[in-house]
C-alpha positions as CSV (number, residue, x, y, z in Angstrom):
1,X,-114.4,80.9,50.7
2,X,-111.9,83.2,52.5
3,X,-111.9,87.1,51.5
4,X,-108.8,88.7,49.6
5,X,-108.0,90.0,52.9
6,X,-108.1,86.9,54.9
7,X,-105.7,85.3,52.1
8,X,-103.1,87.8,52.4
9,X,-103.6,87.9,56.3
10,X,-102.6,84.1,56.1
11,X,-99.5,84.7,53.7
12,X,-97.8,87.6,55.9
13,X,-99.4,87.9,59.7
14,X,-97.6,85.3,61.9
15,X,-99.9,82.5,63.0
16,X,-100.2,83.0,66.3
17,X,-104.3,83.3,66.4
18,X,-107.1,81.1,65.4
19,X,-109.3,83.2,63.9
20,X,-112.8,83.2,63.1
21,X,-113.7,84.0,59.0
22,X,-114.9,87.4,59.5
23,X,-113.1,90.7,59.1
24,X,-114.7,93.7,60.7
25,X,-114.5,97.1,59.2
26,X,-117.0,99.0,61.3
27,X,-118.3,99.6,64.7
28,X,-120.8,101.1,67.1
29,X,-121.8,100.8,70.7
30,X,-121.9,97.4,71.1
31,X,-122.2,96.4,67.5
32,X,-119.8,95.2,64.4
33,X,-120.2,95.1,60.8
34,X,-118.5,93.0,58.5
35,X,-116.7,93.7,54.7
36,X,-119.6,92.3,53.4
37,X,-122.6,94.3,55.6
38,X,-123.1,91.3,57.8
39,X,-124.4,93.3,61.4
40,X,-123.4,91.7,64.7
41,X,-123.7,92.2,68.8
42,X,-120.8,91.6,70.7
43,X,-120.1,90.2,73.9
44,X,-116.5,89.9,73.4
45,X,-115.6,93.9,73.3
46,X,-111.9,93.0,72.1
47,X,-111.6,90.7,75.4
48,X,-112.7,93.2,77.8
49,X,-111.0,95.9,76.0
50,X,-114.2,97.9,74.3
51,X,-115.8,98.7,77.8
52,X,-117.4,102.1,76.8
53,X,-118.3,100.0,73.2
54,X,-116.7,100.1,70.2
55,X,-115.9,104.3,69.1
56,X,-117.6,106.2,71.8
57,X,-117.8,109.7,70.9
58,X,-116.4,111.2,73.9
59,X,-113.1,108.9,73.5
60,X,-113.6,109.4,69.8
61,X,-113.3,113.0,70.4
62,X,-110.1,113.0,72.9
63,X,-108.7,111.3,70.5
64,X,-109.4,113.3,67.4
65,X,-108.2,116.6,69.8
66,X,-105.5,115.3,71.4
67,X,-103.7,113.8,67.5
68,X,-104.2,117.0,66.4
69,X,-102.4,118.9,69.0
70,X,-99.4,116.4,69.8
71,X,-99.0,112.6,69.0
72,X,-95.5,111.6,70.9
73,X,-92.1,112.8,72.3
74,X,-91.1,110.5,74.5
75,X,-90.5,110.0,78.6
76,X,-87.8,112.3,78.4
77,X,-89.8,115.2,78.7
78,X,-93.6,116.2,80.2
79,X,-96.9,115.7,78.4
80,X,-100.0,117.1,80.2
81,X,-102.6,114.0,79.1
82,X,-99.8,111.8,81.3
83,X,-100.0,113.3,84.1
84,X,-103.2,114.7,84.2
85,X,-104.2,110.8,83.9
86,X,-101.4,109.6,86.1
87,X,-103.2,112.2,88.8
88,X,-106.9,110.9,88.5
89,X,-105.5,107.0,88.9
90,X,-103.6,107.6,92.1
91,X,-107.1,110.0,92.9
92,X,-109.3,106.8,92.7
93,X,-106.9,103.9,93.8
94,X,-104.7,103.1,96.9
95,X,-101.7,104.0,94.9
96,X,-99.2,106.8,95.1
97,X,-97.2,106.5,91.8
98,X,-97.8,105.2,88.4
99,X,-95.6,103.4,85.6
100,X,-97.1,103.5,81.8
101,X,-96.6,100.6,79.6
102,X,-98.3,99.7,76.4
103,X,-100.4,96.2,77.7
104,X,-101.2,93.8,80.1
105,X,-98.0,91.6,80.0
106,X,-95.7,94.6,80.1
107,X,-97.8,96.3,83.0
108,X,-97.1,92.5,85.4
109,X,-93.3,92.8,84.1
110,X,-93.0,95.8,85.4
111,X,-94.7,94.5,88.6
112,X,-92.5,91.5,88.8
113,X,-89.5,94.0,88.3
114,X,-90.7,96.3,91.4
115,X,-91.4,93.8,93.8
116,X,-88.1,92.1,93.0
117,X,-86.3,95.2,93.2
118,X,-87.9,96.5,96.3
119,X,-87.7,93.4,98.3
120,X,-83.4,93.2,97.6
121,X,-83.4,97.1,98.6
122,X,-85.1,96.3,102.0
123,X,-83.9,92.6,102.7
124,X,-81.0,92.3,100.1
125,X,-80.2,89.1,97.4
126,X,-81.8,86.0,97.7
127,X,-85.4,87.2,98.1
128,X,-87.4,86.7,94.5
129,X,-89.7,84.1,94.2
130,X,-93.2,85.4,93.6
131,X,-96.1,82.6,94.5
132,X,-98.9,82.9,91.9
133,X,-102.0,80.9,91.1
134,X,-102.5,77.3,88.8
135,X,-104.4,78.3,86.1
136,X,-103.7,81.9,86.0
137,X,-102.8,84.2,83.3
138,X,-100.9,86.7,83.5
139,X,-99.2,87.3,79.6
140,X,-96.7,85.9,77.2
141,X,-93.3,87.8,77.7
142,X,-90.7,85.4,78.9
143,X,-91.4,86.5,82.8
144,X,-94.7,86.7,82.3
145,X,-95.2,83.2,81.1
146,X,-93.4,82.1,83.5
147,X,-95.6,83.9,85.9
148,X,-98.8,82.1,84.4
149,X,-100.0,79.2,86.1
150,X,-100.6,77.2,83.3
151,X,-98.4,74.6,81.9
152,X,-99.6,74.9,78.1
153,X,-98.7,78.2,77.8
154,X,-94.9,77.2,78.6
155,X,-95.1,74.3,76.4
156,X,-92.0,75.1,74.3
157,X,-91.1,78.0,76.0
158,X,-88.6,76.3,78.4
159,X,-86.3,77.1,80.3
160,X,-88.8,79.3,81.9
161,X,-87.7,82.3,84.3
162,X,-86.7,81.4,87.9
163,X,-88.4,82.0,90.5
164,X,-91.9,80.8,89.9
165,X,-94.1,79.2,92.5
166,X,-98.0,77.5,91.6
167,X,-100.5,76.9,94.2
168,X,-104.3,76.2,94.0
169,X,-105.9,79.6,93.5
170,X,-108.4,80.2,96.4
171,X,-106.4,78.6,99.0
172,X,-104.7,80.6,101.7
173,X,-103.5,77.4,102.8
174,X,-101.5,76.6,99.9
175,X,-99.9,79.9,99.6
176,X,-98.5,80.0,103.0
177,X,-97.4,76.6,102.8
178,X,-95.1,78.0,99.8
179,X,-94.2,80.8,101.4
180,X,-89.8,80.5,102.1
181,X,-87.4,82.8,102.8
182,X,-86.5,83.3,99.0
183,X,-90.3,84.6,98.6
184,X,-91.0,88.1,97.6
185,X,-94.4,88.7,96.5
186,X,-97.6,87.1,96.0
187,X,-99.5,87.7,92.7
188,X,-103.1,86.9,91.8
189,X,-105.7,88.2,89.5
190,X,-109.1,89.0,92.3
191,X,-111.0,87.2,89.8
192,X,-109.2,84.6,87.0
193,X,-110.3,85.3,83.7
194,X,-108.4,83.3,81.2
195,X,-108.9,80.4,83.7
196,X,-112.5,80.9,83.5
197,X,-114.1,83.7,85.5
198,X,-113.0,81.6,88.6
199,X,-114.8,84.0,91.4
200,X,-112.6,83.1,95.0
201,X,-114.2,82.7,98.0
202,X,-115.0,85.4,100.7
203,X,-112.2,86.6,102.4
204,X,-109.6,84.9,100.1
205,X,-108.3,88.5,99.2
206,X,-108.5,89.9,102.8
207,X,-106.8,86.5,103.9
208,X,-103.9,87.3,101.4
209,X,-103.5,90.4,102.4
210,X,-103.0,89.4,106.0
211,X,-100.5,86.5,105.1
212,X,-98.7,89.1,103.2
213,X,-98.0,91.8,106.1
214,X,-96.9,88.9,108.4
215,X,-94.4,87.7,106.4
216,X,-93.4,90.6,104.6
217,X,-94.0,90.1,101.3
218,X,-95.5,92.1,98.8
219,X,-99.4,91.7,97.2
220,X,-99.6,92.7,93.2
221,X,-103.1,92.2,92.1
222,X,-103.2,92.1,88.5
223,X,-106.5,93.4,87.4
224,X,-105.6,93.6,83.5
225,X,-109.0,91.9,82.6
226,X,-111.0,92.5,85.6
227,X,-110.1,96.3,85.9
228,X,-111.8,99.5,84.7
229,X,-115.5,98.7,85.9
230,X,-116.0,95.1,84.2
231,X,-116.9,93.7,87.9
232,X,-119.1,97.2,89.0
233,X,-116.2,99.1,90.7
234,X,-113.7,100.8,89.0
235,X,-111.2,98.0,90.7
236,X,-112.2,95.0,91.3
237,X,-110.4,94.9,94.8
238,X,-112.5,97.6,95.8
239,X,-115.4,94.9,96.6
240,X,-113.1,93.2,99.1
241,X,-112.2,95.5,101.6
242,X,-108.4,95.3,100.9
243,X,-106.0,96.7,98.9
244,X,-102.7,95.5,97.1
245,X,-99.0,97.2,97.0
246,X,-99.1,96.7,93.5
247,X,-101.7,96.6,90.6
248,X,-101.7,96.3,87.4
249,X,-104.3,97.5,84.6
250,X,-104.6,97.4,81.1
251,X,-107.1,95.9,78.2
252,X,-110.1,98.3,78.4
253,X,-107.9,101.4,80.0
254,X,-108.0,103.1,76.9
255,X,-111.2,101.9,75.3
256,X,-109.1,99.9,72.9
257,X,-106.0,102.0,72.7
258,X,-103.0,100.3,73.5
259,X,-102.2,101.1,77.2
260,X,-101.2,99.4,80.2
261,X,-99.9,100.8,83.9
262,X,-99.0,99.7,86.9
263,X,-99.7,101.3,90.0
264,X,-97.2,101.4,93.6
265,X,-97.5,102.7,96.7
266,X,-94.8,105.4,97.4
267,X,-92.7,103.4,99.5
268,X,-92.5,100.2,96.9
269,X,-92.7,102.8,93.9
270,X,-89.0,104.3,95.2
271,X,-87.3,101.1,94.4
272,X,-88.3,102.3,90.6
273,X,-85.1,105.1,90.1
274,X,-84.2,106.8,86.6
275,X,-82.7,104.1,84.3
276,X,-84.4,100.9,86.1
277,X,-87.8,100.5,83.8
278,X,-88.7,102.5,80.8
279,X,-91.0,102.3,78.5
280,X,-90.6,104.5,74.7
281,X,-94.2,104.7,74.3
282,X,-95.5,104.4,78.2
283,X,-98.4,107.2,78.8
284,X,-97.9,108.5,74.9
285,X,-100.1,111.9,74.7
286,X,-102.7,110.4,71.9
287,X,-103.3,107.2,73.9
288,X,-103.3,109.0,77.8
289,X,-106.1,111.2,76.0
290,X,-108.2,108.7,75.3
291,X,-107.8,106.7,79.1
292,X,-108.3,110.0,81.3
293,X,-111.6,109.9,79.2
294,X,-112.5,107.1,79.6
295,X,-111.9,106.4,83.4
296,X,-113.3,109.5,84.1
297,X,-116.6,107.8,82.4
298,X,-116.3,104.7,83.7
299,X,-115.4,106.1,87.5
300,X,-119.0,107.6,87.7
301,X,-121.2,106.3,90.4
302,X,-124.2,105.8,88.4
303,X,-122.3,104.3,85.9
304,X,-120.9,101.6,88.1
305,X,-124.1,100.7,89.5
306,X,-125.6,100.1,86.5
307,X,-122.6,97.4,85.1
308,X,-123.6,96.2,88.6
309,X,-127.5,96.0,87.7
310,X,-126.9,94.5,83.7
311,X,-124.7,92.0,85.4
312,X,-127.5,90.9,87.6
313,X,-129.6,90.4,85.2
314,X,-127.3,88.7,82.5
315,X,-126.8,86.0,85.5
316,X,-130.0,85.4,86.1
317,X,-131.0,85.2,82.0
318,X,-128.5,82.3,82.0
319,X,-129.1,80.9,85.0
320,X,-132.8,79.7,83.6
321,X,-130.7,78.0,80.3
322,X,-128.6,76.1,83.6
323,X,-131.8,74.9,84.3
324,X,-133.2,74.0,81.0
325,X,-130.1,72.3,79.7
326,X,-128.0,69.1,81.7
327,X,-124.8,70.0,80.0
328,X,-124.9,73.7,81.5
329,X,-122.4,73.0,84.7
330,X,-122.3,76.2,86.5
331,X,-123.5,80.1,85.4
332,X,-120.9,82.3,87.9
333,X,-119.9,85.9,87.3
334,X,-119.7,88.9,88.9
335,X,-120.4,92.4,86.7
336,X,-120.4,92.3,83.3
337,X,-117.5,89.4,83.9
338,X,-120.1,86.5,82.8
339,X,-118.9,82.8,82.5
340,X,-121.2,79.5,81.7
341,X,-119.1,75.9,82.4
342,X,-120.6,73.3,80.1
343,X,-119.8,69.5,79.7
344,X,-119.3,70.0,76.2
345,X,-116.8,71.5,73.8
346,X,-117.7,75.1,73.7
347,X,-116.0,76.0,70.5
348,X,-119.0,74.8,68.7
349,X,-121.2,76.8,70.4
350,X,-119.0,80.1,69.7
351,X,-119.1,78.6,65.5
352,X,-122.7,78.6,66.1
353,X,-123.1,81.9,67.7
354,X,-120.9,83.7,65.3
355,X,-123.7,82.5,62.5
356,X,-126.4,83.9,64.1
357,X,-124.6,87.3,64.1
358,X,-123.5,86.8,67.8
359,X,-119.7,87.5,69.1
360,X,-119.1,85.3,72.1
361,X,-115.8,83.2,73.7
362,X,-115.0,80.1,75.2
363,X,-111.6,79.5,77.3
364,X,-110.4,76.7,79.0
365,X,-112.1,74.2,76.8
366,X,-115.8,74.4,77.8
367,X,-116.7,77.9,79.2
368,X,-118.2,80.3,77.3
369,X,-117.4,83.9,78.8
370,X,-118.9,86.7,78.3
371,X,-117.6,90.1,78.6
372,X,-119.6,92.7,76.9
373,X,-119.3,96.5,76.6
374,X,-120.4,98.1,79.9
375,X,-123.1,99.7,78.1
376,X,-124.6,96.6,76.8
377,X,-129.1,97.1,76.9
378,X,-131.3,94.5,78.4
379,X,-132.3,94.3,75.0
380,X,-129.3,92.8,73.8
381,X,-129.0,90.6,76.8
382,X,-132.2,89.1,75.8
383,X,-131.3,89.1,72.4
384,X,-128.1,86.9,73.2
385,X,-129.5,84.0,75.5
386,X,-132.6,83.4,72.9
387,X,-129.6,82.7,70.4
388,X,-128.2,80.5,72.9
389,X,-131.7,78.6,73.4
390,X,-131.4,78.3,69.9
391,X,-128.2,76.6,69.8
392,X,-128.5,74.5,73.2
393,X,-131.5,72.8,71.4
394,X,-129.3,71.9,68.4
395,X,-127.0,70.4,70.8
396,X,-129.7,68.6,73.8
């Protein structure tokens, strides 16, 4: 029977979600407890959101400071927390300037904007396709739908921005077969999450990047999911040896906060003047508290290595269930950025997990992902895949 709270949830939030019966009141590290006491692990963390786990003191505590001191004025003056996490982005990134927004969608309009902008400043009108990837995601404002690669999530939607071109992610082929003289920018996510944790080959990145100089276009990597340590670098580019014009980040920037940006270099980032993007609550004091925390936690070396060392070791947990079960397809991942392709519907699975006390997710159909906190034990890890053992056997 659904709670009080689930009742009213269905008479006056729209119904935009399917959502599991539980409603969550608490939370710890990487644990949840439900209205009624029920304890859970979670290898969800808000979809890559909760990357330091769900109320980490330290963020806790930057937050608790930071509302009592000053909450919001706006962009028309200076805040300290801002800047001050504006400064340590730039510090740890190619980038030279920084746009705050409030989420991923907002952060890849604003990137769509810049490279749009920049590219009739320097080669005037005409120029302002952007090629991005089939099957990407990349959110649900009007452009950024009609960035997404995905023909579902314009279903209803149409007529969809112009200016839109799909290739087959991992194929440097395909892009430059695309490339005209109306093209702009190319825009890609290094690793596609909503499409699956699809993991490109070696040198797809690099081989973009080159592409890009020649013909002079732009390179936004949108990192929204894959950002903020999930793969075991602060960026996920960082692994490739090459480095965008643009990027954007959101999700897990503030722990759970809602926060997105968008980073330039200097000579992109000038096509931004007053008056051409805003953003009322961009870089707000409370929630630019809570980030410079948390990337200053996440940005430590040992901390890194570590997602690096539990994502190793979630792989090759899963990888023995590949081989114990026939309708296990593929265990790829890279991180803590975990996914396991199955020949069967994985909804069940996630019904069945969610049972047992375990928070997983399944995209695309059949692929369970997994994106825990970073700070997930090997305890835990273990604790998952004997609950997946479980249900595989249910299922064989």
């Amino acid at each position: 029977m659904r709670s009080p709270i689930q009742q009213l949830a269905d008479s006056v939030i729209c119904n935009t979600y399917v959502r599991e019966e539980v409603t969550f009141v608490r939370g710890s590290g990487c644990r949840l407890w439900d209205e009624k006491g029920n304890e859970y692990r979670d290898f969800v963390a808000g979809i890559a959101v909760c990357n330091l786990g769900h109320c980490p003191e330290n963020v806790a505590k930057a937050i608790c400071d930071q509302a009592r001191k000053l909450v919001h004025v706006s962009n028309l003056y200076y805040t300290e927390p801002q800047v001050e996490l504006a400064a340590e982005l730039v510090k740890r990134s190619f980038a030279d300037r920084v746009f705050f927004c409030n989420s991923g969608a907002e952060a890849n309009e604003a990137a769509i904007k810049l490279a749009r902008k920049y590219s009739r400043d320097r080669f005037g009108p005409g120029r302002f396709h952007v090629i991005t990837m089939k099957n990407s995601f990349h959110g649900r404002t009007l452009a950024t739908l009609s960035a997404t690669g995905q023909e579902k999530v314009h279903k209803g939607f149409e007529p969809l921005v112009d200016g839109f071109v799909y290739v087959d992610f991992d194929s440097i082929e395909a892009v430059e077969a695309a490339v005209t003289d109306k093209t702009c920018a190319v825009m890609v996510e290094p690793i596609q999450g909503e499409g699956g944790v699809r993991i490109p080959s070696p040198g797809y990145l690099k081989g973009l990047r080159e592409l890009c100089n020649e013909k002079k276009l732009l390179l936004i990597f949108d990192e929204v999911q894959v950002g903020m340590g999930r793969t075991g670098s602060l960026f996920a580019y960082e692994q490739e040896e090459v480095e965008p014009d643009i990027m954007t980040l959101a999700k897990a920037l503030a722990n759970g906060l809602p926060m997105g940006a968008m980073l330039a270099r200097e000579d992109v980032a000038s096509s931004f003047g007053p008056g051409s993007h805003a953003s009322t609550f961009g870089g707000t004091p409370l929630v630019a508290a809570a980030a410079l925390e948390t990337v200053r936690t996440i940005a430590q070396r040992t901390f890194l290595d570590r997602v690096k060392t539990m994502g190793r070791y979630f792989l090759d947990k899963l990888k023995k269930l590949e081989q114990k079960y026939t309708f296990v397809k593929d265990v790829r991942g890279r991180g803590l950025m975990v996914a396991m392709e199955l020949d069967i519907p994985g909804a069940p699975i996630v019904k069945s997990c969610l049972e047992k006390g375990a928070l997983i997710n399944c995209v695309q159909e059949k692929i369970l992902r997994f994106t825990p906190p970073l700070i997930v034990e090997r305890e835990e890890i273990d604790w998952l895949v004997e609950i997946l053992d479980g249900v595989f056997k249910e299922q064989a």
